[in-house]
Every structure is written in C-alpha cells, then in structure tokens.
ROLO-358010 format. One record per residue: residue number from 1; z, x, y of N, C-alpha, C, CB in turn; residue in three letters. Coordinates in steps of 0.2 Angstrom, whole numbers, plus 5000, padded with zeros to 4 digits. Glycine has a CB too. Layout:
seq,n_c3,n_c1,n_c2,ca_c3,ca_c1,ca_c2,c_c3,c_c1,c_c2,cb_c3,cb_c1,cb_c2,type
NUM,Z,X,Y,Z,X,Y,Z,X,Y,Z,X,Y,ala $
...
//
This chain:
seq,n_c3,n_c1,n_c2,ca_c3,ca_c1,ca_c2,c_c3,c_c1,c_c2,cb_c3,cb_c1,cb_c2,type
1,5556,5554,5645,5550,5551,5642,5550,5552,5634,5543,5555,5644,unk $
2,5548,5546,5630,5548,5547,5622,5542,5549,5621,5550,5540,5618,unk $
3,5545,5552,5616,5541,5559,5611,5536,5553,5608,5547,5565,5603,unk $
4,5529,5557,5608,5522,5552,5605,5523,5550,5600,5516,5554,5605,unk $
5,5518,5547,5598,5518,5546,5591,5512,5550,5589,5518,5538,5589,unk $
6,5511,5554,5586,5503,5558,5583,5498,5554,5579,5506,5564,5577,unk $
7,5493,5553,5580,5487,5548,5576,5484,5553,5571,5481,5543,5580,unk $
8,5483,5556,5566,5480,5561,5565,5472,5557,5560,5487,5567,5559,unk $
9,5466,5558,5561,5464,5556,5558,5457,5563,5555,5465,5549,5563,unk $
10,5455,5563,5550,5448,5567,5548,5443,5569,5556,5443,5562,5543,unk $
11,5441,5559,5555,5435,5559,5560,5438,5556,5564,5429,5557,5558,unk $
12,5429,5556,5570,5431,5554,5577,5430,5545,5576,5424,5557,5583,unk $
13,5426,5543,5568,5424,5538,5567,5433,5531,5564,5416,5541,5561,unk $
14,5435,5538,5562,5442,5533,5560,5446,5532,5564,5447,5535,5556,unk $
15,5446,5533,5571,5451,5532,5576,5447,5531,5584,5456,5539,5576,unk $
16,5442,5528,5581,5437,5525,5587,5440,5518,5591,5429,5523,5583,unk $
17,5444,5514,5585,5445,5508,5588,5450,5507,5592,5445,5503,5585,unk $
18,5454,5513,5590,5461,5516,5591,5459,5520,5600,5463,5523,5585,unk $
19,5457,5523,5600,5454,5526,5604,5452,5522,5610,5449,5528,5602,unk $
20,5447,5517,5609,5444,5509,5615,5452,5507,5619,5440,5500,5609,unk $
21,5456,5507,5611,5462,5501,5615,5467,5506,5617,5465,5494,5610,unk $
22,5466,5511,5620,5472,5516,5624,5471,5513,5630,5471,5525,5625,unk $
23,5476,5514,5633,5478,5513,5639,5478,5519,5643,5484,5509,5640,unk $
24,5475,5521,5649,5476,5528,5654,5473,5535,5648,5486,5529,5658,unk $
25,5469,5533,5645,5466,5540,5641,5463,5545,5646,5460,5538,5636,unk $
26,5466,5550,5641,5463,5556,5643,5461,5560,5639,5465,5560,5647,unk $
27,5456,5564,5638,5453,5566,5632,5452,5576,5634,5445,5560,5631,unk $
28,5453,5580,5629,5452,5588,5630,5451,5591,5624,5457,5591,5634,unk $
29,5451,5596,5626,5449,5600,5620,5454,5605,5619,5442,5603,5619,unk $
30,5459,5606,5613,5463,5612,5612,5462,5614,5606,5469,5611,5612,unk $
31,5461,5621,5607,5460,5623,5601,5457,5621,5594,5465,5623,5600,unk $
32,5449,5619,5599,5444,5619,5596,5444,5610,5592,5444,5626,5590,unk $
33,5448,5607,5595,5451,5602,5593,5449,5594,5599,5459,5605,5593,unk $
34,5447,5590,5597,5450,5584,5602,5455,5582,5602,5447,5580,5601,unk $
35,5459,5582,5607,5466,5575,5608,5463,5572,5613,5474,5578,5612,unk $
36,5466,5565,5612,5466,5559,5617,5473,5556,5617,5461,5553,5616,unk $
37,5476,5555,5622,5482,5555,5624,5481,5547,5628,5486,5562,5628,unk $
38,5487,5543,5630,5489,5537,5632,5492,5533,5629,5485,5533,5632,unk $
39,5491,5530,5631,5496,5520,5629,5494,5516,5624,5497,5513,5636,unk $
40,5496,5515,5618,5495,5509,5613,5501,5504,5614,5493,5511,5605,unk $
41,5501,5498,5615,5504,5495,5614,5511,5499,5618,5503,5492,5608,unk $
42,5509,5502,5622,5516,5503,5626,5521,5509,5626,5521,5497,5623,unk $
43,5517,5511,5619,5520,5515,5616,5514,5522,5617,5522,5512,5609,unk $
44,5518,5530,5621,5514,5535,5620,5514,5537,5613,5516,5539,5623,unk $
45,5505,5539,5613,5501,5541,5608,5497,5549,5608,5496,5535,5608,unk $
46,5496,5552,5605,5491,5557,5606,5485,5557,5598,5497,5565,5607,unk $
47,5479,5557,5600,5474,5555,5594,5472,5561,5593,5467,5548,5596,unk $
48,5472,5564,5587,5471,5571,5587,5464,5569,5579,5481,5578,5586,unk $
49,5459,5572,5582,5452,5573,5575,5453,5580,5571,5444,5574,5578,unk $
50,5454,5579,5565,5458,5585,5563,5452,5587,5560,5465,5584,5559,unk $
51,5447,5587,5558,5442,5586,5554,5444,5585,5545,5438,5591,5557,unk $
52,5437,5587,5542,5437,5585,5534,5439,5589,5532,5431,5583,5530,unk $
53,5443,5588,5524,5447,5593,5522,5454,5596,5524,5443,5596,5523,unk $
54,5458,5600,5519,5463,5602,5518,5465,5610,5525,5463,5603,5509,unk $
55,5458,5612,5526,5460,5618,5531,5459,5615,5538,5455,5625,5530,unk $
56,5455,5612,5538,5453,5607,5545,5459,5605,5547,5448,5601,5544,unk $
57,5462,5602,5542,5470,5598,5543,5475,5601,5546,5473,5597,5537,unk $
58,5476,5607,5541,5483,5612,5543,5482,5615,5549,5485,5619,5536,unk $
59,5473,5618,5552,5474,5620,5558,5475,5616,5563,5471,5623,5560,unk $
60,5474,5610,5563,5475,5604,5569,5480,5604,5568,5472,5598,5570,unk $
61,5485,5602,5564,5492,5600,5565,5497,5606,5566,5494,5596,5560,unk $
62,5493,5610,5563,5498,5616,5567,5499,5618,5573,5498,5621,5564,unk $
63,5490,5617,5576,5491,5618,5582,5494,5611,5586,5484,5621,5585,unk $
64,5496,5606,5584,5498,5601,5589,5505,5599,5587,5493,5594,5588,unk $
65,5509,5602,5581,5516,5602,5580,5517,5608,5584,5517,5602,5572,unk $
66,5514,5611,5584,5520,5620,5589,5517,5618,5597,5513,5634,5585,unk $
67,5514,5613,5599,5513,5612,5605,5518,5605,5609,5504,5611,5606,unk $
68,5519,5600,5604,5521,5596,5605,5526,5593,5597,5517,5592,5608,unk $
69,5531,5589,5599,5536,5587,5595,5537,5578,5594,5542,5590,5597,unk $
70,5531,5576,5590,5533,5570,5591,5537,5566,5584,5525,5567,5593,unk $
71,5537,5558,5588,5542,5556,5586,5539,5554,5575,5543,5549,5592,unk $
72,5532,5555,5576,5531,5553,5568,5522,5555,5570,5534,5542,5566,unk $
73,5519,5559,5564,5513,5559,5561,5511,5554,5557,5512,5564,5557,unk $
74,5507,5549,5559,5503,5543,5556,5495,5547,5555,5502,5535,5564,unk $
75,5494,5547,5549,5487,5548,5546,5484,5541,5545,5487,5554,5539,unk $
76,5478,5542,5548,5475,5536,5545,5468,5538,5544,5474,5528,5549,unk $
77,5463,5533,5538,5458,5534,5536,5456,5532,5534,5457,5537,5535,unk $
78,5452,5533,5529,5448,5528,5524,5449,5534,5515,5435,5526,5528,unk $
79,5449,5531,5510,5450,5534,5504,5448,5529,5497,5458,5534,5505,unk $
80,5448,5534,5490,5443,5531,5487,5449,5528,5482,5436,5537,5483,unk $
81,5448,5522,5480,5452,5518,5474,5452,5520,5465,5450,5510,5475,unk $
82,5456,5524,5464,5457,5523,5456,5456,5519,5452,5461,5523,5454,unk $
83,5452,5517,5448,5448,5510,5444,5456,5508,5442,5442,5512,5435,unk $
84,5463,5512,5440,5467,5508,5435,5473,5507,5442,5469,5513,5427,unk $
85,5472,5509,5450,5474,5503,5454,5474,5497,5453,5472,5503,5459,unk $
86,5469,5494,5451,5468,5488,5456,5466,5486,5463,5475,5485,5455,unk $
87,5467,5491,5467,5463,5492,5474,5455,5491,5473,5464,5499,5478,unk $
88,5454,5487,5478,5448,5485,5480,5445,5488,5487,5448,5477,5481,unk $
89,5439,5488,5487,5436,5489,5491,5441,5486,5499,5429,5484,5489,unk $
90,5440,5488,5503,5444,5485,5511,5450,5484,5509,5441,5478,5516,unk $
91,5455,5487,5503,5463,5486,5504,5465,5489,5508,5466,5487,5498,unk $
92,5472,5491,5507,5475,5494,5512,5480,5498,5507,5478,5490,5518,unk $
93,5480,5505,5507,5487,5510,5502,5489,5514,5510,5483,5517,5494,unk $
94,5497,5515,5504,5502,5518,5510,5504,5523,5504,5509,5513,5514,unk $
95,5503,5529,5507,5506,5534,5501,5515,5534,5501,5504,5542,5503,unk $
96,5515,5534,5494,5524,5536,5495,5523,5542,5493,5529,5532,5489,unk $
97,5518,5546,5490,5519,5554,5490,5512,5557,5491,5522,5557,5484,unk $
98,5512,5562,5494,5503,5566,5491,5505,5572,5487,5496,5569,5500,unk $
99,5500,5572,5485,5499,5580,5479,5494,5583,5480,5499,5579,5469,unk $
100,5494,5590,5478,5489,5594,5478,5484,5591,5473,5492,5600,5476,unk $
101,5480,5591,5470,5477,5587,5464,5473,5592,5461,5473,5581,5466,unk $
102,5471,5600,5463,5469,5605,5458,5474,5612,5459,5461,5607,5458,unk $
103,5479,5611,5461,5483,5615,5462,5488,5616,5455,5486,5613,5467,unk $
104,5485,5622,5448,5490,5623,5445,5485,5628,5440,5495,5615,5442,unk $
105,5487,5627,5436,5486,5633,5429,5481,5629,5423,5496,5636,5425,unk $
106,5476,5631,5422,5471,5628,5416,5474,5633,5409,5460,5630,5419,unk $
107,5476,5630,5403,5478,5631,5398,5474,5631,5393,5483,5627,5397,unk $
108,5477,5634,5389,5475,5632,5382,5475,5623,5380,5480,5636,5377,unk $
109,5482,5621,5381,5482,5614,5382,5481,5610,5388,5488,5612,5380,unk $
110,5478,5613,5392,5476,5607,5397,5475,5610,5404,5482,5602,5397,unk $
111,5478,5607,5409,5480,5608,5414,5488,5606,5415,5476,5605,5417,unk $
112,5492,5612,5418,5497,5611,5420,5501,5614,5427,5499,5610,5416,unk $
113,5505,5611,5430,5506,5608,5436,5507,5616,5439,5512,5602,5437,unk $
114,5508,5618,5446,5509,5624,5449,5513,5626,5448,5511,5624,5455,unk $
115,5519,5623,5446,5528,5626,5446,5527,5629,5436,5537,5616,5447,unk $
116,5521,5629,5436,5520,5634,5428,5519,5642,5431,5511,5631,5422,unk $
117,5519,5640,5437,5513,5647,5441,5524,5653,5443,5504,5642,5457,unk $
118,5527,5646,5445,5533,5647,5448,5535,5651,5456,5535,5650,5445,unk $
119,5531,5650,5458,5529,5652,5466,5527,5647,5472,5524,5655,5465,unk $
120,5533,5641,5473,5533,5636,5476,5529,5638,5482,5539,5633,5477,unk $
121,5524,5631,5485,5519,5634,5492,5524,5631,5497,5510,5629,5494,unk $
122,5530,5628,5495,5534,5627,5503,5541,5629,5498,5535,5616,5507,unk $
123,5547,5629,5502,5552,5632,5500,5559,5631,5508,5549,5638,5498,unk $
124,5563,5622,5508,5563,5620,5510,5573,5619,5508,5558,5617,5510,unk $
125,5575,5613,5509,5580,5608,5504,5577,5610,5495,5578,5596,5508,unk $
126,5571,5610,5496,5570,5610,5488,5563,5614,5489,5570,5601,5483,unk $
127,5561,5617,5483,5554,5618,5481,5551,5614,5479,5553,5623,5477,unk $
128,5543,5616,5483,5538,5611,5483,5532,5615,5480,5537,5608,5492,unk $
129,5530,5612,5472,5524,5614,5471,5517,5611,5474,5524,5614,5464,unk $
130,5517,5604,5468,5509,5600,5472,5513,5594,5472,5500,5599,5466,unk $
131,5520,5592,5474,5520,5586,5476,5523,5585,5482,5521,5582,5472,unk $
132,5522,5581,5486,5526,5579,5494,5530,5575,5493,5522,5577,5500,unk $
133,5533,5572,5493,5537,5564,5493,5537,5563,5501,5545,5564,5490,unk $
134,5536,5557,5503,5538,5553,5510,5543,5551,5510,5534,5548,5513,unk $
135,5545,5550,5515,5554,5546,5516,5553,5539,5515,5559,5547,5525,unk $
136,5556,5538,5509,5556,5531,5506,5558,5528,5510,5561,5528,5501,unk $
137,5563,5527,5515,5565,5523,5520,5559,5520,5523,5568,5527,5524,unk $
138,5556,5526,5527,5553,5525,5531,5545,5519,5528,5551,5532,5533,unk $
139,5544,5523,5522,5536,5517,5519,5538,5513,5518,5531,5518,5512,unk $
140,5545,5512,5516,5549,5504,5514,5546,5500,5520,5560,5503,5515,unk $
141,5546,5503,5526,5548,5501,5532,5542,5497,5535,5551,5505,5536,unk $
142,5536,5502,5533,5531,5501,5536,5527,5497,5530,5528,5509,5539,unk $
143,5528,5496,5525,5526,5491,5519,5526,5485,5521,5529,5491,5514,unk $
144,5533,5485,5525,5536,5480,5525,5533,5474,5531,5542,5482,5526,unk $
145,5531,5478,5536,5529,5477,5544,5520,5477,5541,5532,5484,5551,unk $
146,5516,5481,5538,5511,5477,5534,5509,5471,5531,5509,5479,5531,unk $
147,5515,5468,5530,5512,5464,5522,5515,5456,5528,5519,5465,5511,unk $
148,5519,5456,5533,5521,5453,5538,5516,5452,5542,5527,5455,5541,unk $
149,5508,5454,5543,5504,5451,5545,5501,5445,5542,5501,5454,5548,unk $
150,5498,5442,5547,5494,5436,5544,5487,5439,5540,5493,5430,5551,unk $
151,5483,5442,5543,5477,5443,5541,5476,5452,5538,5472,5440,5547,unk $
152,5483,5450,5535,5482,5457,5531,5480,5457,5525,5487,5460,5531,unk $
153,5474,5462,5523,5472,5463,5516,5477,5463,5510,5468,5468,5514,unk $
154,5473,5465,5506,5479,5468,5501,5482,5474,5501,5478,5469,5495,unk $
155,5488,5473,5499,5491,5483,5502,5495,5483,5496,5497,5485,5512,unk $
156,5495,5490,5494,5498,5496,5488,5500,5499,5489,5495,5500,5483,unk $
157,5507,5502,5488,5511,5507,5492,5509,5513,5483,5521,5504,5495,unk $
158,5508,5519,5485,5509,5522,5479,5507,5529,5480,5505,5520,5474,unk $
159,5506,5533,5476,5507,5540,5477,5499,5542,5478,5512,5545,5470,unk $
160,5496,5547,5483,5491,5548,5485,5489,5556,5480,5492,5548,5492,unk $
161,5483,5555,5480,5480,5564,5478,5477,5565,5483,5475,5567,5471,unk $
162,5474,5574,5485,5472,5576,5489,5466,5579,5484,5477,5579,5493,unk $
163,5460,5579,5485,5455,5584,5482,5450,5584,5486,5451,5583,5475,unk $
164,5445,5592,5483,5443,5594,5490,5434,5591,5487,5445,5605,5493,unk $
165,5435,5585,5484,5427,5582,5483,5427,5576,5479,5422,5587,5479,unk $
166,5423,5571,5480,5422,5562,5480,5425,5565,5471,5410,5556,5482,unk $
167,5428,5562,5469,5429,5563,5461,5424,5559,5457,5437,5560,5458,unk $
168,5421,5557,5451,5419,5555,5447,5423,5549,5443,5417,5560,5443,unk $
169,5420,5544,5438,5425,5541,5436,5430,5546,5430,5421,5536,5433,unk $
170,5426,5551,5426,5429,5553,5421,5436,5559,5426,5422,5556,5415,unk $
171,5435,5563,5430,5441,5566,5432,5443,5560,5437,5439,5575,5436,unk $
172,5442,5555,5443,5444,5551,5446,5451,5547,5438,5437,5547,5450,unk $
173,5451,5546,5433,5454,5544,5430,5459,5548,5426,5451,5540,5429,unk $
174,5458,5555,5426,5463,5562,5423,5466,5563,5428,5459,5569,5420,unk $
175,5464,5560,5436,5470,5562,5441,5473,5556,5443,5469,5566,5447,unk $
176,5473,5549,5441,5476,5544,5443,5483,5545,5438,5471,5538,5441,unk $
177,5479,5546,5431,5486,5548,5425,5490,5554,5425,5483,5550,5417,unk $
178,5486,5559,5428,5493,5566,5429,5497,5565,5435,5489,5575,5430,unk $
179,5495,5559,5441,5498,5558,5445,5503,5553,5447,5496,5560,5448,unk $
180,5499,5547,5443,5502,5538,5442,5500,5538,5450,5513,5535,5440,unk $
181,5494,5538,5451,5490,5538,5456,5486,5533,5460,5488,5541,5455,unk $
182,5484,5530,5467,5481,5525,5466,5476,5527,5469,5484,5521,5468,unk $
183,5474,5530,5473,5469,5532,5477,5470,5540,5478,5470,5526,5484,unk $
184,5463,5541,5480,5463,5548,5481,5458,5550,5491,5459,5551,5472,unk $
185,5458,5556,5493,5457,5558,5501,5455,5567,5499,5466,5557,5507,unk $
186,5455,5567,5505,5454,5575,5507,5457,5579,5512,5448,5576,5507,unk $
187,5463,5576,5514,5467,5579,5519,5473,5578,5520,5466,5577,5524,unk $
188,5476,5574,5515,5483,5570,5516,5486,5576,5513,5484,5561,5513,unk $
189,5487,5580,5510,5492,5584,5507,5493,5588,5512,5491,5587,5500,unk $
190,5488,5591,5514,5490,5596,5519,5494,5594,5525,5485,5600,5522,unk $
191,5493,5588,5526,5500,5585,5532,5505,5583,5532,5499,5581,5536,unk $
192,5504,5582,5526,5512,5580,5520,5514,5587,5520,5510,5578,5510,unk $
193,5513,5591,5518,5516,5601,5519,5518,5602,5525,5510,5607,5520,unk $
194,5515,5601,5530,5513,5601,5536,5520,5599,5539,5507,5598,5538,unk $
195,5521,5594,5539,5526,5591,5542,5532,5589,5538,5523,5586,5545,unk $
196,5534,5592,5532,5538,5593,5529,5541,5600,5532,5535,5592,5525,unk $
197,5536,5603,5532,5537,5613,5537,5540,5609,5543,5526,5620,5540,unk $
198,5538,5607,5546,5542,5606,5552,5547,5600,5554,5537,5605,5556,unk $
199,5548,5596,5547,5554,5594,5546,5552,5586,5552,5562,5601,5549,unk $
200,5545,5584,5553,5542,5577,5558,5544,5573,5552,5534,5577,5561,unk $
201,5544,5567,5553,5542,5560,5551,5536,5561,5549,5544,5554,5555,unk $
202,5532,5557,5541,5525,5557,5541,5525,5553,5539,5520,5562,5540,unk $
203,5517,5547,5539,5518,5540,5536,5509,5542,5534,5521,5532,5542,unk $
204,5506,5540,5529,5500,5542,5528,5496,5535,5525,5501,5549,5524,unk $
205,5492,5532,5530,5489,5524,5529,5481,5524,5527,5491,5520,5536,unk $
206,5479,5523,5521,5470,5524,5522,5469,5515,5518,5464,5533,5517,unk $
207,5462,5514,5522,5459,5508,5516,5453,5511,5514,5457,5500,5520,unk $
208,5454,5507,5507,5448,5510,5503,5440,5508,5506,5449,5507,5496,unk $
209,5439,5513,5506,5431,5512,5505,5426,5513,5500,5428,5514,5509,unk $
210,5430,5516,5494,5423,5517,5487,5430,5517,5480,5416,5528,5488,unk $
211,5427,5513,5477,5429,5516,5471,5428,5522,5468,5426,5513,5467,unk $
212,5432,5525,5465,5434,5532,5462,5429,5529,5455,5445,5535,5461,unk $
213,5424,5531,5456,5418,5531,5447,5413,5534,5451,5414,5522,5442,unk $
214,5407,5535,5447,5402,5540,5446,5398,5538,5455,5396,5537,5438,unk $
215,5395,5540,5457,5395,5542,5464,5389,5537,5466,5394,5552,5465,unk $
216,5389,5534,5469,5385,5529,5471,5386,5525,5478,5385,5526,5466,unk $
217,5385,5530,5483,5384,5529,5492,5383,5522,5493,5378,5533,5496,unk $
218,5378,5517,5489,5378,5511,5493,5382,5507,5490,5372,5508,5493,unk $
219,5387,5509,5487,5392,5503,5486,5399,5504,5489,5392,5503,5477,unk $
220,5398,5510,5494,5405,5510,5499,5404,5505,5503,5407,5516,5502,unk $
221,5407,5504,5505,5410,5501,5515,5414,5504,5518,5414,5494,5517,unk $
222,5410,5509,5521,5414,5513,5524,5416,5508,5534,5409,5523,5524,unk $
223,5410,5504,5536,5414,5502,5543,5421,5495,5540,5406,5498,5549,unk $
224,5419,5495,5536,5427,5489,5532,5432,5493,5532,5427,5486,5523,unk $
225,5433,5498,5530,5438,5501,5529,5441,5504,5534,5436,5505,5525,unk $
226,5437,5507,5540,5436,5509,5544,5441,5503,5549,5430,5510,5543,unk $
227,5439,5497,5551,5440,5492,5554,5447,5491,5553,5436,5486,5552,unk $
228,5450,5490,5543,5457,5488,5542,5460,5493,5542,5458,5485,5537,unk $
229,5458,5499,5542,5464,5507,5542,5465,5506,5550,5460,5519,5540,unk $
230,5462,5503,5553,5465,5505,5563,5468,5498,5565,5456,5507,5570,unk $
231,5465,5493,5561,5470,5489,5563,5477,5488,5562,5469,5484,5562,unk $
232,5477,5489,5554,5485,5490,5552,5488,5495,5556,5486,5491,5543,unk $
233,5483,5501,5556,5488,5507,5563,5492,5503,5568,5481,5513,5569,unk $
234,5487,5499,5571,5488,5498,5579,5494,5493,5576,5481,5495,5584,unk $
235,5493,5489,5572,5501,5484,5571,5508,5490,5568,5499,5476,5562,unk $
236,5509,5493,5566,5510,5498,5564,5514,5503,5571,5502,5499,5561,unk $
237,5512,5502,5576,5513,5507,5581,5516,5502,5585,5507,5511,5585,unk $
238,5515,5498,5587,5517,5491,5590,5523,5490,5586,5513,5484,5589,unk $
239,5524,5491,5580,5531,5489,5578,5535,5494,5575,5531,5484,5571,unk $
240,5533,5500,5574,5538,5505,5568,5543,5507,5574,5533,5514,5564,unk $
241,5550,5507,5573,5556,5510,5577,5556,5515,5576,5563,5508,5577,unk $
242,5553,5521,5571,5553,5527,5571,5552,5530,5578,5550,5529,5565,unk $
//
C-alpha cells in the first residue's frame, strides 16, 4: 500500500471541501486530534486539524509523523498578503521557505535574527535558526502543476512568515522587508521544523484572505480563500508524483 499523503490544515473549516470529496472516509480522534482518512482522487490521504497556531501545530504533527510515514505534508489554508506582494485578495502563495518571524534578539540597533542568540532550534545537514527552506524541486514542481490549470487565480511562489498574531500595516511591512516576504500565517513554520526533524517532504499552500494593514474583519474573504486553498490542494494531489 502507498504511504498517504498528510493534509495538515489549522481548521475543520480549511479542509471541509476536502473532506466531502474523500472517498470511504473515516473519521477519529487521536490524540485529542481529528483524522479523516480515504481516497482523493485515487490517491490515499489522511486530513489531520491541527488547530491555530505554532503549538497546536508541532503537537499534531508530531503525533501523526511518530504514528505514520507519509509520502508528503501538504499544509493548506488561508493567509494574510503583504501590501509590497502584489497578492490579492483569493490569490494563491506557495512557500519556498517559512521563518520564524519574532524569533531573535531586540538590540540597541534593531532587531536581529536567532543565530545572534547562537543556539540553532534544529540541528540537522545544517543549523536552523528562523528559517526553513522547502525543497526547490519540489515547489518548482507544484508551481508548475498550479499555474497549468485553467481557472487558476494568481499564484506567488515566495518565502512565508509565521507570527503568532493578524500583523498591522506598520509591523506587516518590517516583516515583509526583514524576510523578502509575501504573505504571512500562524502555523506554517512549525511544520516546516517539523518535518524537516523527520526528514518528510513538505509543500505549504494558503490563499489569501486579508491584506496584511491595520485590522479590519470586513474586508477579508475568508469563504474565497477558503474555496481556492482546497481546490488547488485537490488538483495538487491528483497530480504531484511525490
């Protein structure tokens, strides 16, 4: 039998449509955790809710990496666009890296990065302060197989931040610049760690639903975003040879 493919997603709400179109679901609880397991497109899946946030993250995937070994961690979600992207509202970003985004040392001159602290949080092939890199290959791959649909939005491939709150315009644009950033979440680094520690494949896919500026709920779309993070998944799973 081939090793699943992992859907890792915050909520129950980002992997709902994903969810409907399993084939033979079954649904339980581990470790305080939902999985739903089945068939997308042919291909075994396991839909794990990891919940919000960076600790929510690392415990779900740690308990579903030490239980099973699958073939690749697909995070999908929804996420907020950096004004100096260019992302719009319902685009579609694919991280080529995630970072820690307050992880480091407040200065006399500024802020700067972990590896000032010298005490890498992974310690691999190389030491890892606040940034992950994904396997170029792989986002080449899955860029590639996005932009090849027909009714696909706009999509950015670029490096992601992780923070553990909606940013403002004025810090939303001091972490676009310290990271050449396009978009920013609240879970994607810890599974970028995560599955780095365990040496898995990880591909990390959200569409926007708010602009990164001063905070103002009625100008997201969160069910837009929502709609194009699960569809590009499901095309996505249907095609990746990983």
């Amino acid at each position: 039998m081939s090793s699943p493919i992992l859907i890792l997603t915050a909520t129950a709400f980002e992997q709902a449509e994903l969810r409907n179109s399993l084939q033979n679901a079954a649904s339980q609880v581990l470790s305080h955790r939902v999985w739903t397991r089945g068939h997308l497109n042919g291909r075994p899946v396991v839909l794990l809710e990891g919940g919000i946030g960076q600790v929510n993250t690392a415990q779900a995937l740690t308990t579903a990496l030490d239980r099973i070994h699958p073939s690749l961690v697909l995070q999908v979600g929804i996420g907020g666009a950096y004004l100096n992207s260019d992302l719009k509202i319902g685009d579609l970003a694919l991280a080529t890296e995630e970072n820690y985004g307050d992880m480091g040392v407040i200065t006399p001159k500024g802020w700067q990065p972990a590896d000032v602290i010298g005490i890498p949080v992974l310690q691999k092939e190389s030491d890892y302060y606040n940034t992950f890199p994904l396997n170029t290959e792989h986002v080449t791959v899955a860029d590639t197989l996005l932009r090849q649909r027909d009714e696909t939005p706009s999509l950015q491939s670029g490096p992601f931040v992780t923070v553990q709150q909606c940013s403002n315009r004025t810090i939303g644009d001091e972490l676009a610049t310290r990271f050449s950033a396009i978009c920013e979440n609240m879970e994607g680094v810890a599974a970028a760690h995560l599955c780095t520690l365990y040496e898995i494949p990880f591909l990390e896919l959200r569409a926007i639903s708010n602009c990164v500026e001063d905070y103002n709920k009625e100008a997201w779309d969160i069910p837009l975003a929502l709609a194009r993070s699960q569809n590009a998944a499901r095309h996505l799973i249907q095609h990746l040879s990983i």
